[in-house]
C-alpha positions as CSV (number, residue, x, y, z in Angstrom):
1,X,21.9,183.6,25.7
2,X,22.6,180.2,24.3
3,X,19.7,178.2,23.3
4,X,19.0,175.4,24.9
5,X,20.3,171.7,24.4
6,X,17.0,169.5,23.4
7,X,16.7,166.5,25.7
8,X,16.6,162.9,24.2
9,X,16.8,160.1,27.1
10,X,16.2,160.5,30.6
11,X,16.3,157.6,33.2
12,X,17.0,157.4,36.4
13,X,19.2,154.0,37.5
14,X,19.8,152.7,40.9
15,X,23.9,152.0,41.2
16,X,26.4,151.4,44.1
17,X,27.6,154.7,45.0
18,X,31.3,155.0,43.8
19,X,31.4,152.3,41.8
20,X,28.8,152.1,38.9
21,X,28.9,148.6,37.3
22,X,29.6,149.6,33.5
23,X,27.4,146.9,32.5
24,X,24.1,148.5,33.8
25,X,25.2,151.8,32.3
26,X,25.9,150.1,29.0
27,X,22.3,148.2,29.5
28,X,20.4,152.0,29.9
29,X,22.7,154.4,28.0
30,X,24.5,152.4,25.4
31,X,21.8,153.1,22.7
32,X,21.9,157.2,23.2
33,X,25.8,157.2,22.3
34,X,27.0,159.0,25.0
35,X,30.7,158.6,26.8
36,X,29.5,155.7,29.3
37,X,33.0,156.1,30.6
38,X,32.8,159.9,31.3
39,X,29.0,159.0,32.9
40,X,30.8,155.9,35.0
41,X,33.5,158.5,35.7
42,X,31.1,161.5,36.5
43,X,28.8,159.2,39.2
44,X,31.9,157.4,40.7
45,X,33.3,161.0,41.6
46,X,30.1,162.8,42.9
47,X,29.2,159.5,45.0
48,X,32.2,158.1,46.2
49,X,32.1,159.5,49.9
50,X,28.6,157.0,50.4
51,X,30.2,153.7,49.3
52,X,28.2,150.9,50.8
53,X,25.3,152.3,49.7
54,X,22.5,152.2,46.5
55,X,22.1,155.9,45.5
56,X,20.1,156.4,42.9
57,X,21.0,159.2,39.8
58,X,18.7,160.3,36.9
59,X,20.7,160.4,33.5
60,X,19.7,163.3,31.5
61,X,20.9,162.7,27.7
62,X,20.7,165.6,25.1
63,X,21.3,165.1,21.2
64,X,24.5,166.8,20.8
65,X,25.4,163.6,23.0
66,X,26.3,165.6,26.2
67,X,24.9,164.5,29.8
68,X,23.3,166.1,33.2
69,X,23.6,163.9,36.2
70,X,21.4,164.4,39.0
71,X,21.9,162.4,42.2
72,X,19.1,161.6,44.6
73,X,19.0,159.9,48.3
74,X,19.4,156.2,48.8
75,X,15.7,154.9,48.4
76,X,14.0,154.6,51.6
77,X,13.5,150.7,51.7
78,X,17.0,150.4,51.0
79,X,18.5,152.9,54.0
80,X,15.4,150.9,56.6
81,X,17.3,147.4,56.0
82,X,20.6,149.0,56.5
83,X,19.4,150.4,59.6
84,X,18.1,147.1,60.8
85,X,22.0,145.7,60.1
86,X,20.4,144.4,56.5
87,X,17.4,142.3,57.6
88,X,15.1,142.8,54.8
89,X,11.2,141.9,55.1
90,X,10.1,138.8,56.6
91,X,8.7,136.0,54.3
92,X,5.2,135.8,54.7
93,X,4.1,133.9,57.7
94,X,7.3,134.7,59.5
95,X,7.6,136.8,62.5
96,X,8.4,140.5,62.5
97,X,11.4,142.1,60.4
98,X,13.0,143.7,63.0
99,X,12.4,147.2,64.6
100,X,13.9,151.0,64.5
101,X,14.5,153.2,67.2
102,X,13.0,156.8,66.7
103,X,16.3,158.0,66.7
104,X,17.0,155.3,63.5
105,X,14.1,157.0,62.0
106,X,14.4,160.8,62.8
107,X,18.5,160.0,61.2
108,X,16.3,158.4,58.2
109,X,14.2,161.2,57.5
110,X,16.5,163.9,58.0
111,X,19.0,162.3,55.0
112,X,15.8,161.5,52.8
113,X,14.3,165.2,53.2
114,X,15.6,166.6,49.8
115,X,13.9,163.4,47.9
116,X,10.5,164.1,49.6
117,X,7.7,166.6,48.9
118,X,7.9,168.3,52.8
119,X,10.2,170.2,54.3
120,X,9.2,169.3,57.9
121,X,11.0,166.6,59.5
122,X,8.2,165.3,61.7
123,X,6.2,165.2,58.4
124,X,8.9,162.9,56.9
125,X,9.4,160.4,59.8
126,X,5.7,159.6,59.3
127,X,6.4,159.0,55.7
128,X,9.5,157.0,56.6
129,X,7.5,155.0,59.5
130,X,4.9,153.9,57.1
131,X,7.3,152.6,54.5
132,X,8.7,150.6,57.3
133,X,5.4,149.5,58.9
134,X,5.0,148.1,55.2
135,X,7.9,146.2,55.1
136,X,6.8,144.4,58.3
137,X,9.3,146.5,60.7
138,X,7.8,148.3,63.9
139,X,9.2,151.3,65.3
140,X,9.4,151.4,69.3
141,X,9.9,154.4,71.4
């Protein structure tokens, strides 16, 4: 068995899916000398069927300069306000931010389930509910 590669940098970053801005990558990764090209390359390829959307990826750096990328599910706030059509939350003082449907939030849950710690969909559209109900959006029946 080969031993294994020591880790030196991990972050996770918060890119357009298929098309990482090489700028942010250079901001995070420059300094760990890894192939920013081969990363850009790498994320573009594995995320390029949810363009349009922010999905998140954690970089895992080891010192022979090689790279793990591990992608996660657009961050909840983020998928809510595409919901919505992109109304984000209301200034304070301001009326309501809009509202979801349960079926907006059972389709929410179901595509952040592998980011959250339950496997029960029910479970998960509370969790999803509550970060709405935070960002000033109701959910009606």
């Amino acid at each position: 068995m080969a031993p294994k590669k020591k880790q030196t940098f991990q972050v996770t970053l918060e890119l357009p899916a298929g098309d990482a801005p090489m700028v942010d990558l250079g901001k995070m990764l420059g300094q760990t000398g890894v192939n920013l090209v081969e990363v850009k390359r790498s994320y573009d390829a594995s995320t390029s069927g949810q363009r349009g959307d922010v999905v998140p990826v954690v970089v895992t750096v080891f010192e022979d300069r090689s790279f793990v990328l591990r992608t996660k599910t657009p961050p909840t706030a983020f998928l809510i306000k595409k919901a919505l059509g992109g109304k984000g939350s209301p200034r304070p003082g301001h009326e309501r931010a809009g509202s979801l449907t349960r079926e907006q939030l059972r389709a929410i849950a179901e595509r952040k389930l592998p980011d959250l710690n339950t496997a029960d969909v029910e479970a998960a559209m509370r969790i999803i509910a509550g970060t709405a109900r935070s960002m000033g959006v109701s959910i009606v029946e």
